[in-house]
C-alpha positions as CSV (number, residue, x, y, z in Angstrom):
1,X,143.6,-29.0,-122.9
2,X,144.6,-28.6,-119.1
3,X,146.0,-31.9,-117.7
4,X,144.4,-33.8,-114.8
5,X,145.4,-32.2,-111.1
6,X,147.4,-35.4,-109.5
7,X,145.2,-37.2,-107.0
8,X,146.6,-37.7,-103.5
9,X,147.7,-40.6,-104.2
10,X,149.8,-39.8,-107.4
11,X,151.4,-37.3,-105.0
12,X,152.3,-39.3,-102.7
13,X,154.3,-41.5,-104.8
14,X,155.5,-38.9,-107.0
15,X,156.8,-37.2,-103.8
16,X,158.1,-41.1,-102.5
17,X,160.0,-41.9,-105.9
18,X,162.0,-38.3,-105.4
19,X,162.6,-38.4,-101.6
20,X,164.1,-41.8,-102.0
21,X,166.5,-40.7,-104.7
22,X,167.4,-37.6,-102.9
23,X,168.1,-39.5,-99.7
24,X,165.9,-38.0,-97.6
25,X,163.9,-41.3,-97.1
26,X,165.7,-44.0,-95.1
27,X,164.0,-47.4,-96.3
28,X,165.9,-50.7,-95.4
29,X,165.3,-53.2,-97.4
30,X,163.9,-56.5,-95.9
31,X,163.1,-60.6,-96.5
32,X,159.5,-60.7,-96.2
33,X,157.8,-64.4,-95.8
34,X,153.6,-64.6,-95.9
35,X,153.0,-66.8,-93.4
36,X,149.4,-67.9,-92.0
37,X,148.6,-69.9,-88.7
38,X,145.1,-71.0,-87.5
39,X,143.5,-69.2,-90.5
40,X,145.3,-65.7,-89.4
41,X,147.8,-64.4,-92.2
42,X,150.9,-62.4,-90.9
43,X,153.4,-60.9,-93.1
44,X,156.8,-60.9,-91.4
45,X,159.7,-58.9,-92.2
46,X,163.3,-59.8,-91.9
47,X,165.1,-56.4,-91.2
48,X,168.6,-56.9,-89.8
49,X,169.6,-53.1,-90.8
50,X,167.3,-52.3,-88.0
51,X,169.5,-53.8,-84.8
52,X,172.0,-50.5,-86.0
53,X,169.6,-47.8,-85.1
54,X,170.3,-45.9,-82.2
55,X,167.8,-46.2,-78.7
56,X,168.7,-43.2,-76.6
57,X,167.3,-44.7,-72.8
58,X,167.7,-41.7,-70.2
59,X,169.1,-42.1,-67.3
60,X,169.2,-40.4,-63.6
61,X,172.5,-39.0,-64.6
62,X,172.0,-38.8,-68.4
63,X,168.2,-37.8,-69.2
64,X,167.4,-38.0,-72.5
65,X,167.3,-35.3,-74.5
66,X,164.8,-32.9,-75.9
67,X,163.5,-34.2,-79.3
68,X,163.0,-31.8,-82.2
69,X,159.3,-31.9,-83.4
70,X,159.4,-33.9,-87.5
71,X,156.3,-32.2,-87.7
72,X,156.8,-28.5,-87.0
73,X,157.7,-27.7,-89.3
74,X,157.3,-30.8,-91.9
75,X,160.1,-31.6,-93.9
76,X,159.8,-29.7,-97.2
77,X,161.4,-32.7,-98.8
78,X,158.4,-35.7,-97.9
79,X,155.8,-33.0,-97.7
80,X,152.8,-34.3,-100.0
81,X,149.7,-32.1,-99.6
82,X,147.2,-29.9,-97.0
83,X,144.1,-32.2,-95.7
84,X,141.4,-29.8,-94.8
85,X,142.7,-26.7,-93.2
86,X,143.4,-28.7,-89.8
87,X,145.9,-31.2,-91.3
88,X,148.6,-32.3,-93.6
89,X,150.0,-35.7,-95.2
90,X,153.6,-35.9,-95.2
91,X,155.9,-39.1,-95.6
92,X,157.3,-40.9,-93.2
93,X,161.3,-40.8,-93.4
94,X,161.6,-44.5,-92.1
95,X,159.0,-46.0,-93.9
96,X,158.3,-49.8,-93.5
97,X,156.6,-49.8,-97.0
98,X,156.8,-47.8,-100.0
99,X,154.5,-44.8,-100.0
100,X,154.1,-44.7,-96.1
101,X,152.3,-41.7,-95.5
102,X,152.1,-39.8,-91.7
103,X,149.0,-37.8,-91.5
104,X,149.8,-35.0,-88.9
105,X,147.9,-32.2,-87.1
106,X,149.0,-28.4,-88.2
107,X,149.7,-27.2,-84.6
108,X,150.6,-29.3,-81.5
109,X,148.3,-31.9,-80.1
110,X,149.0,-34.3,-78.0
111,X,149.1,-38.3,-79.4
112,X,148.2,-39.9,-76.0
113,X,144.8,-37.7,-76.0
114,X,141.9,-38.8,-78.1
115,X,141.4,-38.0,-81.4
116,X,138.7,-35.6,-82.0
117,X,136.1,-35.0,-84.5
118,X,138.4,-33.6,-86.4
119,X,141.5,-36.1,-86.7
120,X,138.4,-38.2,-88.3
121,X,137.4,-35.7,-90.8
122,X,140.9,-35.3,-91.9
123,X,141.2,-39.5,-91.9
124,X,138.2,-39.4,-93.9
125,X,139.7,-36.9,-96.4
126,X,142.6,-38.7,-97.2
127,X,141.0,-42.3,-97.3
128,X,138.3,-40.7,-99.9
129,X,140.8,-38.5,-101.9
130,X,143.4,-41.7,-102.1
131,X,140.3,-44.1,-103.5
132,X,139.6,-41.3,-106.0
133,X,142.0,-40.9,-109.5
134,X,140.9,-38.6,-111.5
135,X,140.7,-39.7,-115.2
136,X,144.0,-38.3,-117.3
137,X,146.1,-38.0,-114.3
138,X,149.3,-38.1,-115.8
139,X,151.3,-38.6,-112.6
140,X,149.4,-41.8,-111.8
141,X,152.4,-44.7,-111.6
142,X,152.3,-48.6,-111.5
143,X,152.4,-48.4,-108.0
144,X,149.8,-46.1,-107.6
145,X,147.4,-47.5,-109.7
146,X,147.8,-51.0,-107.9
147,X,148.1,-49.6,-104.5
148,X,144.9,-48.3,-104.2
149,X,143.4,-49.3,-100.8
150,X,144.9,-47.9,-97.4
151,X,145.2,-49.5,-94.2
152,X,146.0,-46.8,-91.0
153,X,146.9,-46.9,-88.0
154,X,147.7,-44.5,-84.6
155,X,149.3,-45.4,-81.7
156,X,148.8,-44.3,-78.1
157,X,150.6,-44.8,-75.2
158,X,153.7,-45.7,-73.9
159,X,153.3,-49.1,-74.7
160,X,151.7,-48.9,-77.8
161,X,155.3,-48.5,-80.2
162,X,154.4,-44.5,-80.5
163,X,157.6,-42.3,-81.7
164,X,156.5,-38.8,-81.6
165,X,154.4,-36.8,-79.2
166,X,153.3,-34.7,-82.0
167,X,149.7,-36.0,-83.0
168,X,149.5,-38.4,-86.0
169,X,148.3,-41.0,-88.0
170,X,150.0,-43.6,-90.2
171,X,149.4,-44.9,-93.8
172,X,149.9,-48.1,-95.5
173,X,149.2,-48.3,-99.4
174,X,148.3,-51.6,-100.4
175,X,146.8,-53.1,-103.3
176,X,143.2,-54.7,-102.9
177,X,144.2,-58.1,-102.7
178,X,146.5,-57.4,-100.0
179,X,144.3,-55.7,-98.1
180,X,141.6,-58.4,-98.5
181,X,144.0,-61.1,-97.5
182,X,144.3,-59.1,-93.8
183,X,142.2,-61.0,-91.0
184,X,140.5,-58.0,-89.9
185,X,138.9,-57.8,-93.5
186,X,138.2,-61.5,-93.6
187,X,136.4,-60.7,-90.3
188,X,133.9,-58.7,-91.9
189,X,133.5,-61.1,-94.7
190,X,132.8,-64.0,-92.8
191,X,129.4,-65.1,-91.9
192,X,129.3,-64.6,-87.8
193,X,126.7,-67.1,-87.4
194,X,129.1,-69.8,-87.9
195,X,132.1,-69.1,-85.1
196,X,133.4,-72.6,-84.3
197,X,134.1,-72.7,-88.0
198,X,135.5,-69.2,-88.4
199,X,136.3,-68.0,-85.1
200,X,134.8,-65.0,-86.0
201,X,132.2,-63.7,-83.0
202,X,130.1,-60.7,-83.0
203,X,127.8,-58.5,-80.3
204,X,126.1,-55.3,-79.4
205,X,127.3,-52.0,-78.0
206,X,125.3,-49.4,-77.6
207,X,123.7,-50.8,-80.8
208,X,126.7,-51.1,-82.6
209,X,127.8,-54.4,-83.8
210,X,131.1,-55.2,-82.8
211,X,133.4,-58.5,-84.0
212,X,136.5,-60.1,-82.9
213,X,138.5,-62.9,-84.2
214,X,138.8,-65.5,-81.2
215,X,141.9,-67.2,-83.4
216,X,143.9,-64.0,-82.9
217,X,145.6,-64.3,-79.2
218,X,145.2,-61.2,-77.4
219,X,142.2,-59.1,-76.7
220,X,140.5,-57.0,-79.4
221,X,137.6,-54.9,-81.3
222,X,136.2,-54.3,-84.0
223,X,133.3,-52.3,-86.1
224,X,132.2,-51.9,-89.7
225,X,132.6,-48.5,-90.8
226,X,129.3,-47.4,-92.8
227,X,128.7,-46.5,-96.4
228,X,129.2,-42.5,-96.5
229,X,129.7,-42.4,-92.6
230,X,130.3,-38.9,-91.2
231,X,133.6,-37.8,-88.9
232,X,130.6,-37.4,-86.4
233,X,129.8,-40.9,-86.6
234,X,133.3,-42.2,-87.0
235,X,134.5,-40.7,-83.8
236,X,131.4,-42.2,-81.6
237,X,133.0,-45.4,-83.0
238,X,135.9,-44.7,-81.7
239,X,135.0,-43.4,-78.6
240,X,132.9,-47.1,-78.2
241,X,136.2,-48.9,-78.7
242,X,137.7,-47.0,-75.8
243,X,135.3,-48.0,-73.4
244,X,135.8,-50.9,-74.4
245,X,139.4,-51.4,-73.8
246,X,139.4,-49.3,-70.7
247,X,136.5,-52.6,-69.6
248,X,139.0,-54.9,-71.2
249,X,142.0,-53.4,-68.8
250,X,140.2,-53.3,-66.0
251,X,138.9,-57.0,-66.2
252,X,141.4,-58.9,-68.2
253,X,140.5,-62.4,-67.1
254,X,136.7,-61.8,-68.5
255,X,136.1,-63.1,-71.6
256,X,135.9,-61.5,-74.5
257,X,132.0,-61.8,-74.6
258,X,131.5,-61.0,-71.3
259,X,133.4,-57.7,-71.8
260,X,131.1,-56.6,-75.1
261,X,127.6,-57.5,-72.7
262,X,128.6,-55.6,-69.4
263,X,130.0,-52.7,-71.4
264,X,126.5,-52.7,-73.1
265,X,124.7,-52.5,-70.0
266,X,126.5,-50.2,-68.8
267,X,125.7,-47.8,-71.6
268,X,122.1,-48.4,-71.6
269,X,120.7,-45.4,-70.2
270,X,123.9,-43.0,-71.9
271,X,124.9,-44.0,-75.5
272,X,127.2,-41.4,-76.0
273,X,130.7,-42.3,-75.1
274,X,132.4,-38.9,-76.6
275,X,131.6,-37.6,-72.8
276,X,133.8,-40.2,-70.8
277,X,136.9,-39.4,-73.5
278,X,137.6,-35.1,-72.9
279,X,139.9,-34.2,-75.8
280,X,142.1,-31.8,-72.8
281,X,142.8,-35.0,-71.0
282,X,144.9,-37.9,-71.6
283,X,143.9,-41.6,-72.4
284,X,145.5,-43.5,-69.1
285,X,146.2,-46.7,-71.4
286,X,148.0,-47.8,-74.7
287,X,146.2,-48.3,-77.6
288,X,146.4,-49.0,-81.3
289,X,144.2,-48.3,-83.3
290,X,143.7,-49.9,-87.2
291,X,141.3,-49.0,-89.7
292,X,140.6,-49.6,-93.8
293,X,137.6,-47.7,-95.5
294,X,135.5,-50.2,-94.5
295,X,136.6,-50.7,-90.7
296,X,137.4,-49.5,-87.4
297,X,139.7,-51.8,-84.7
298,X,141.3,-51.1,-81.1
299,X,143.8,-53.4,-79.6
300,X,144.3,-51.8,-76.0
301,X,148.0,-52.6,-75.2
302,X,150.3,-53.7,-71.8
303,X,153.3,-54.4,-73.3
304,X,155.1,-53.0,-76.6
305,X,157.9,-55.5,-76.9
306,X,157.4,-59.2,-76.7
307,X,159.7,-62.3,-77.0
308,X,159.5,-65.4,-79.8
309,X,162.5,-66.5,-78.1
310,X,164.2,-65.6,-74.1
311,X,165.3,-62.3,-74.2
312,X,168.5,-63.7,-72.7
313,X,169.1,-65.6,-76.1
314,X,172.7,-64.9,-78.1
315,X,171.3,-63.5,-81.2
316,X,174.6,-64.6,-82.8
317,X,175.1,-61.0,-83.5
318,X,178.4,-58.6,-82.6
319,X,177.6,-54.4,-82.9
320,X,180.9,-52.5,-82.1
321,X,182.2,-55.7,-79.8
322,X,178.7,-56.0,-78.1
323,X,177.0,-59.4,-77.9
324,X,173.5,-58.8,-78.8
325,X,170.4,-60.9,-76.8
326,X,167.7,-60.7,-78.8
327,X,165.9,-58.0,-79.0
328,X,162.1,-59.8,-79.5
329,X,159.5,-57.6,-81.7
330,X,158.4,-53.8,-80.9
331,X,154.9,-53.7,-82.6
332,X,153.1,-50.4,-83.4
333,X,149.7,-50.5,-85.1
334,X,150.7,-52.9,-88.0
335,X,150.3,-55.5,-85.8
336,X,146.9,-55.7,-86.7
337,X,147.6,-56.1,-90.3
338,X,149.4,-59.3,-88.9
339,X,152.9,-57.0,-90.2
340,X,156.3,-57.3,-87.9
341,X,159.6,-57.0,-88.1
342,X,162.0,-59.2,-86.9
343,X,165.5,-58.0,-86.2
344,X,167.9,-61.0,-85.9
345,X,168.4,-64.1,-87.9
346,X,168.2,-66.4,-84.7
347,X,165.0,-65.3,-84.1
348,X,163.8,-65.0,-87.7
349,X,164.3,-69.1,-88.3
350,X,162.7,-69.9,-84.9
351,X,159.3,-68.0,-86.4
352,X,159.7,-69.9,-89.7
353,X,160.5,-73.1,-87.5
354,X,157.3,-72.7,-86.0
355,X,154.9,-69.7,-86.9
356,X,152.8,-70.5,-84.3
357,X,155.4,-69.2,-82.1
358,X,154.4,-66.0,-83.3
359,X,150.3,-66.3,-82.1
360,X,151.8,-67.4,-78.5
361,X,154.2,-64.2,-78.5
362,X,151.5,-61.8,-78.9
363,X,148.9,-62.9,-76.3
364,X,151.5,-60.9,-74.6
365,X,151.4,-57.5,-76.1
366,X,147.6,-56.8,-74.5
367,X,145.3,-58.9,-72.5
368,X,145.1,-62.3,-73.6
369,X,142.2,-64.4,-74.9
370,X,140.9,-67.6,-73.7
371,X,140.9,-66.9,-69.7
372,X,137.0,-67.5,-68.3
373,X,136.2,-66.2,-65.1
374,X,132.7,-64.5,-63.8
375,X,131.4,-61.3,-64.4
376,X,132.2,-58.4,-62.6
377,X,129.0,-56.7,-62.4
């Protein structure tokens, strides 16, 4: 009898398990502390190894220099699979988690363009192929079969913790009751009716119902993916939660309520929003976007590092003779998962002093909540 083909997600671990041993996976290990603060879970990583890698910043007499492409071609070594014809999953080689996956376009597109039709067939794919096992897959390891559930992410922008101009988007396993303990899930299981106990608000665009956690302390959105929902579909989603954070940037002291009705109105007479967002024309803000199966968030971004103590700060820490300040946190698209790394050991106590230090710190990474003014139409 023929065994099982490996699912996707046997794959990807299989592949994992053997770039790690072969070196060609760089994973630091870290101290990770599960910490929650006004009902909002973080997970915070401890990750000193990290202060050691190099930052090339150009300057007028020393610009930076070209950077290969990862992606073309793909390292043979962390390759894992083809998604659709248009796509591919490959690891990444500094993975912040075990099984991090990068899934990247075939040719060259650009990451600070929208994603097309396309990008969300191939997100699809891979969401549906990871939830699927077949029965007698060999391959299938303990940490595949508990890490079952994916959270993803892309980031857009200058200020958005992007690495590569190469198109792509980033995979988390997790196992279901990690992924259920993220706010953004809780979001979605929490009765909206009931906000001064949940902090959990909801309203209407272009008849799609949109939520947002007013605990969490910068501006953002979010949307329930449907049952069976179509790349057609998932892209007008999207393309709903960039008008809105284009609104949210170019009004940030409106509340987040405000934001949701105007942009409504404004699409009253022109539901689709693919039009305003041409996929030969780049997105003039920084974005990250997060998703599960199950939903869809933007988090439209003006800063991509911020402080939990004065940058000016002795770290305590001496590289090659150097005092090091601290360096604060540069946060991607994991930020909302509640995930960051924290670099320096000065810095790491103050957040486990006080984690609310941490909530205060990122109403700085986009616009922040809280500030009421009038509306602007």
């Amino acid at each position: 009898m023929a065994s099982a083909t490996p699912s996707l997600r046997s794959l990807a671990f299989v592949t994992y398990r053997r770039a790690l041993k072969a070196g060609a996976i760089h994973f630091s290990e870290t101290e990770v502390h599960n910490l929650s603060h006004d009902g909002i879970n973080y997970q915070i990583r401890y990750a000193p190894n990290l202060l050691r890698k190099p930052i090339v910043k150009p300057t007028s007499d020393h610009p930076a220099p070209p950077r290969s492409n990862p992606f073309l071609p793909p390292d043979a070594a962390l390759y894992v699979s083809p998604i659709l014809a248009t796509h591919y999953l490959v690891l990444n080689k500094f993975p912040v988690h075990a099984g991090h996956c990068v899934l990247a376009t075939n040719d060259f597109h650009h990451q600070n363009h929208p994603l097309t039709v396309s990008d969300f067939s191939a997100v699809l794919a891979v969401l549906r192929e990871w939830d699927a096992v077949p029965a007698g897959d060999s391959e299938e390891g303990d940490e595949a079969r508990r890490q079952n559930c994916l959270y993803g992410f892309f980031n857009s922008g200058a200020n958005s913790g992007a690495s590569q101009p190469h198109r792509h988007v980033q995979f988390l396993p997790l196992a279901l009751d990690e992924l259920s303990s993220l706010w953004p899930t809780q979001m979605f299981a929490t009765d909206a009716t009931l906000e001064s106990e949940t902090g959990v608000a909801v309203g209407t665009v272009a008849d799609v119902d949109v939520r947002w956690q007013n605990r969490v302390s910068y501006k953002h959105y979010f949307v329930r993916i449907p049952p069976s929902c179509s790349s057609e579909h998932l892209y007008r989603l999207y393309t709903t939660l960039l008008t809105l954070s284009a609104h949210t940037l170019s009004h940030p002291t409106l509340p987040t309520s405000t934001i949701v009705q105007e942009v409504d109105t404004l699409l009253q007479n022109d539901r689709d929003t693919s039009s305003r967002w041409p996929a030969d024309a780049p997105v003039e803000f920084s974005y990250n976007l997060a998703f599960s199966g199950d939903w869809l968030g933007i988090l439209p971004r003006t800063h991509e590092t911020v402080y939990v103590l004065p940058p000016e700060t002795d770290s305590g820490v001496v590289l090659d003779g150097v005092v090091i300040h601290c360096p604060g946190l540069n946060l991607n698209g994991t930020v909302l998962a509640g995930m960051m790394l924290v670099r320096t050991r000065v810095e790491m106590d103050a957040v486990l002093a006080d984690v609310g230090v941490v909530s205060r710190a990122l109403a700085g990474i986009g616009v922040p909540q809280g500030i009421v003014r009038g509306p602007s139409l």
